[in-house]
SERO-4910 file (N, C-alpha, C, O; in steps of 0.05 Angstrom, whole numbers):
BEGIN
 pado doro    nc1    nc2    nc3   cac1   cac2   cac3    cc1    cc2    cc3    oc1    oc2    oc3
  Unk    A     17    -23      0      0      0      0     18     25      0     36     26     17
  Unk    A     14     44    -19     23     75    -24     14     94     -4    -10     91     -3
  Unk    A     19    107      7      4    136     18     17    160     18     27    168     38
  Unk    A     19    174     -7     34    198     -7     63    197    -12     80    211     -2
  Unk    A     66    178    -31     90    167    -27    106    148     -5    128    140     -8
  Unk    A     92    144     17    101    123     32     94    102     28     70    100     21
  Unk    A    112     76     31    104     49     33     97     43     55    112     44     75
  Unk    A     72     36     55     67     17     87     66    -15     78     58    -25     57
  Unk    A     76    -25     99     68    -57    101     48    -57    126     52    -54    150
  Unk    A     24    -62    108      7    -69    132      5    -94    150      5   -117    140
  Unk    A      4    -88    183      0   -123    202    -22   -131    203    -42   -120    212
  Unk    A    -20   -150    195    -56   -164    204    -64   -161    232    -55   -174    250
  Unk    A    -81   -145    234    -98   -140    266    -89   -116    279    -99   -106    299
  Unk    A    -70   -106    266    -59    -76    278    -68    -51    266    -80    -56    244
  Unk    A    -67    -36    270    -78     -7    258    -63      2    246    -41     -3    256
  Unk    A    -59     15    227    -37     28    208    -37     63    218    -60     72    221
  Unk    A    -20     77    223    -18     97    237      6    109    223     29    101    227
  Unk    A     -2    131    203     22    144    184     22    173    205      2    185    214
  Unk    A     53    177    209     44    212    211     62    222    191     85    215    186
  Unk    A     44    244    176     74    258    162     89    278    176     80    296    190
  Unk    A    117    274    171    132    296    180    144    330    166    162    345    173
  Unk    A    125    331    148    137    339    132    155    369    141    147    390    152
  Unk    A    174    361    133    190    392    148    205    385    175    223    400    182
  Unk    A    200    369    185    208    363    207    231    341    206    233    327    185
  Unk    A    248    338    226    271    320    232    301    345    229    300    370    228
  Unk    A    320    331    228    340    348    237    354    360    206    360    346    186
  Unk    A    359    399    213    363    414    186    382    396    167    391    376    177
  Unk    A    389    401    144    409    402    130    435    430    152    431    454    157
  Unk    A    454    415    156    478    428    163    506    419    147    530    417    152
  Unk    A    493    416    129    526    409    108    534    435    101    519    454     97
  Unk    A    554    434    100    567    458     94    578    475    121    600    486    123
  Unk    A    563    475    134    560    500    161    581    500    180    594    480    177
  Unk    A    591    514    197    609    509    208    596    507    238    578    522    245
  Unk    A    609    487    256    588    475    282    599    486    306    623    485    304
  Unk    A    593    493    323    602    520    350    590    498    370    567    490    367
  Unk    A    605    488    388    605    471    411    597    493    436    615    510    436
  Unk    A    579    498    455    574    520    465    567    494    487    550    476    489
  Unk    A    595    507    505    591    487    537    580    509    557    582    533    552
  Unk    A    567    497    582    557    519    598    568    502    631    560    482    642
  Unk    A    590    522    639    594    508    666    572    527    693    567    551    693
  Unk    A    565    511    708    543    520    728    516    516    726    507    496    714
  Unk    A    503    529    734    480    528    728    467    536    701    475    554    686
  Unk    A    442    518    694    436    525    666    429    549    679    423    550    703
  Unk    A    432    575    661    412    588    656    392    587    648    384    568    635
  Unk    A    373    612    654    332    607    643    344    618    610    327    616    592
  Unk    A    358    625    606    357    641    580    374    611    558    387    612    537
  Unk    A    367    591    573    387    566    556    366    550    532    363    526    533
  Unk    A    356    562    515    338    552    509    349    557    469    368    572    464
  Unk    A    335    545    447    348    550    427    350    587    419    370    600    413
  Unk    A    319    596    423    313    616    404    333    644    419    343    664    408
  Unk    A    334    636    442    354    657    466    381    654    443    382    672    426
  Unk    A    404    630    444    416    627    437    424    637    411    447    645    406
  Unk    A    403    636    392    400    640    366    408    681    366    422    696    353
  Unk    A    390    683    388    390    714    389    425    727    396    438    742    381
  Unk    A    432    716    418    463    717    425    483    715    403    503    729    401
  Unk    A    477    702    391    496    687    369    497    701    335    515    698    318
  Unk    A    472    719    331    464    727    314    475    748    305    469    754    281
  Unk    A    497    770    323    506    781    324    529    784    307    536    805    297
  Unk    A    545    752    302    557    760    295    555    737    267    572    719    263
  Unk    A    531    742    250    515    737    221    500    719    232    495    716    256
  Unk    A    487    700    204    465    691    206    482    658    215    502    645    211
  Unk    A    457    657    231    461    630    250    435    606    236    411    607    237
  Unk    A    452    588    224    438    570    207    426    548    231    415    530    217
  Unk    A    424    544    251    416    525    268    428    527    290    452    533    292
  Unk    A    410    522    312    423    514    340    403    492    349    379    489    344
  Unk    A    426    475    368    416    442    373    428    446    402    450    454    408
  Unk    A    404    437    423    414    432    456    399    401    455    376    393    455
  Unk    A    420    391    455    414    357    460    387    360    494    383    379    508
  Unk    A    382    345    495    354    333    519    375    306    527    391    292    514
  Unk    A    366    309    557    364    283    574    354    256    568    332    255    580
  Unk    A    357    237    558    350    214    555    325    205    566    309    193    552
  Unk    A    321    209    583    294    200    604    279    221    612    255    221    612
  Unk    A    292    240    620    274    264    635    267    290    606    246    302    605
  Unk    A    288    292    587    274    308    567    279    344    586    264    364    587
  Unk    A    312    338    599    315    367    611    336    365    592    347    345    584
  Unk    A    341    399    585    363    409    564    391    399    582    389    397    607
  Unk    A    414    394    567    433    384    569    449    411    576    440    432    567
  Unk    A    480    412    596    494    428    598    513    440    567    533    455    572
  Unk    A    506    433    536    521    441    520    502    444    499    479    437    502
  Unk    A    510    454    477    492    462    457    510    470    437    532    478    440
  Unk    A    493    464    406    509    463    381    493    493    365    470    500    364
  Unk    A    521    507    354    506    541    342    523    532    309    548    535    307
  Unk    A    507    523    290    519    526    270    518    552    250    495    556    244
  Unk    A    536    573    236    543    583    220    532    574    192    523    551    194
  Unk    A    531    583    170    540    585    141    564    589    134    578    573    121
  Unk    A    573    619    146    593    627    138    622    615    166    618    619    190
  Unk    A    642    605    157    667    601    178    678    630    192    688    628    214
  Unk    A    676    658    176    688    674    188    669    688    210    675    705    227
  Unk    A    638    675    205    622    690    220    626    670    237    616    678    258
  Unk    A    634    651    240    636    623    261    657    638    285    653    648    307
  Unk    A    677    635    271    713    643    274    708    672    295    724    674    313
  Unk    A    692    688    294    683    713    301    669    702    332    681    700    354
  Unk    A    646    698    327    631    682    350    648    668    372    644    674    395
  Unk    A    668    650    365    688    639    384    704    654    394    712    647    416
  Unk    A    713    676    386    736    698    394    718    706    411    724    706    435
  Unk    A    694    714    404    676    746    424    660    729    447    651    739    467
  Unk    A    658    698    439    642    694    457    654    668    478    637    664    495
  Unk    A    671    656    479    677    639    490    687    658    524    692    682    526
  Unk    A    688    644    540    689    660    562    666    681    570    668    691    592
  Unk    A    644    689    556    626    706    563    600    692    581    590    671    573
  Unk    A    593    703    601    574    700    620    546    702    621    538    724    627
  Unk    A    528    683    618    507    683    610    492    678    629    485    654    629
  Unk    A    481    692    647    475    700    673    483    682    702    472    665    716
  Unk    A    512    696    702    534    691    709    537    660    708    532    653    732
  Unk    A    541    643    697    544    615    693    566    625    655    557    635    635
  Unk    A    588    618    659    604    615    645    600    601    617    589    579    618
  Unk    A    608    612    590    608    591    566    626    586    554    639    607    550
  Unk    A    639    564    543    665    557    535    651    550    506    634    534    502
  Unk    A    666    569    487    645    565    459    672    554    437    687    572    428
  Unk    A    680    524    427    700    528    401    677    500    385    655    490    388
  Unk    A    704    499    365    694    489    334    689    463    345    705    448    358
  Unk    A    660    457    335    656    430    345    680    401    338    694    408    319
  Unk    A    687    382    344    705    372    330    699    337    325    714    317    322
  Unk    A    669    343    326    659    312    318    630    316    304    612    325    319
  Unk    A    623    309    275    607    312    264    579    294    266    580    269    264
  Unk    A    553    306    272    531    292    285    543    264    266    554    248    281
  Unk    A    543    256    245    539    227    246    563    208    256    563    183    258
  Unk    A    583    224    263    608    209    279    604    208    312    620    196    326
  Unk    A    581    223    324    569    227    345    554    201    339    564    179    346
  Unk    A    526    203    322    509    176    328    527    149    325    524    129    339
  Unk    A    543    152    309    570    124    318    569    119    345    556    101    354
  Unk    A    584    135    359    600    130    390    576    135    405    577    140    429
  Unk    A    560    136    396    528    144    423    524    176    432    528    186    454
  Unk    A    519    183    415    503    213    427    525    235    422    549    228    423
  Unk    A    518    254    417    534    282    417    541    287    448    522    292    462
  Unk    A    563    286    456    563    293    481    583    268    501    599    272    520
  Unk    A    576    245    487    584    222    507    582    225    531    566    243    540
  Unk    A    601    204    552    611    208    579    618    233    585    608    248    603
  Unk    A    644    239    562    655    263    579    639    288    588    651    300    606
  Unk    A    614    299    581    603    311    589    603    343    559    587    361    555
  Unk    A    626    335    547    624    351    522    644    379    524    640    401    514
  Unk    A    667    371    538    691    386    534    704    392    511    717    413    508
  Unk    A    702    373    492    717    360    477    745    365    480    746    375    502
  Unk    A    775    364    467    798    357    464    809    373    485    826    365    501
  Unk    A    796    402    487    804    421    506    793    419    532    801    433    551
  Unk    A    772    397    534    762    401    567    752    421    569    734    414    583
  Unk    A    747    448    565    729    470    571    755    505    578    769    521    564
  Unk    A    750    500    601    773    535    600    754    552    604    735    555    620
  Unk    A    768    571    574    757    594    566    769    615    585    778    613    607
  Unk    A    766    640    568    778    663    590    768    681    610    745    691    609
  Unk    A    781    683    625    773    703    648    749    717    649    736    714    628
  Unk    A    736    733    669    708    749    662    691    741    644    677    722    648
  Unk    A    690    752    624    675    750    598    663    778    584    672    799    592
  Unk    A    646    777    566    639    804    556    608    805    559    596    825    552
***
């Protein structure tokens, strides 16, 4: 059976239950350049995508931002992904923003250095380590 271009195989005695997604599931980010945005302390209330989007926007257009969820509970995770189009508007963002304070809880912002499908390999964006990556976190003094 066809429906809109989907194949279903229907079960005998089960209900067939299509949803479409259309538009939905995770953007096209080829090309983009990926901003690892760690948060030591407490989340902030302002930790949310469209906040981030706004922060980030400053310095050009921000093709996507991704805050992984908790496995079971569905609470935002301490790190979050800000991808670029452009690398120099990326390259910009990491200079101005890594070390800056986002109601006072610290952000350590560099180039992501594992691409979501080398993540769904090893289990999740983020793993064990908590999402330091190579550098463990840092970042400089005060912030802006």
């Amino acid at each position: 059976v066809e429906v809109r271009g989907l194949r279903l195989c229907p079960i005998p005695g089960a209900l067939a239950v299509v949803v479409a997604m259309a538009g939905k599931g995770p953007p096209d980010i080829a090309g983009m350049t990926s901003l690892k945005v760690d948060v030591a302390g407490a989340l902030p209330d302002k930790w949310n995508a469209e906040e981030l989007r706004d922060l980030f926007e400053k310095f050009g257009e921000v093709g996507d931002v991704f805050i992984p969820r908790e496995k079971y509970s569905e609470r935002s995770r301490p790190f979050a992904f800000v991808r670029f189009p452009r690398d120099s508007d990326a390259r910009e963002a990491i200079k101005e923003m890594n070390g800056y304070k986002l109601q006072g809880s610290m952000l350590t912002v560099s180039k992501a250095n594992r691409s979501r499908e080398m993540a769904r390999e090893t289990g999740g964006e983020g793993g064990k380590e908590g999402g330091g990556g190579k550098e463990g976190g840092g970042g400089k003094e005060g912030g802006g």
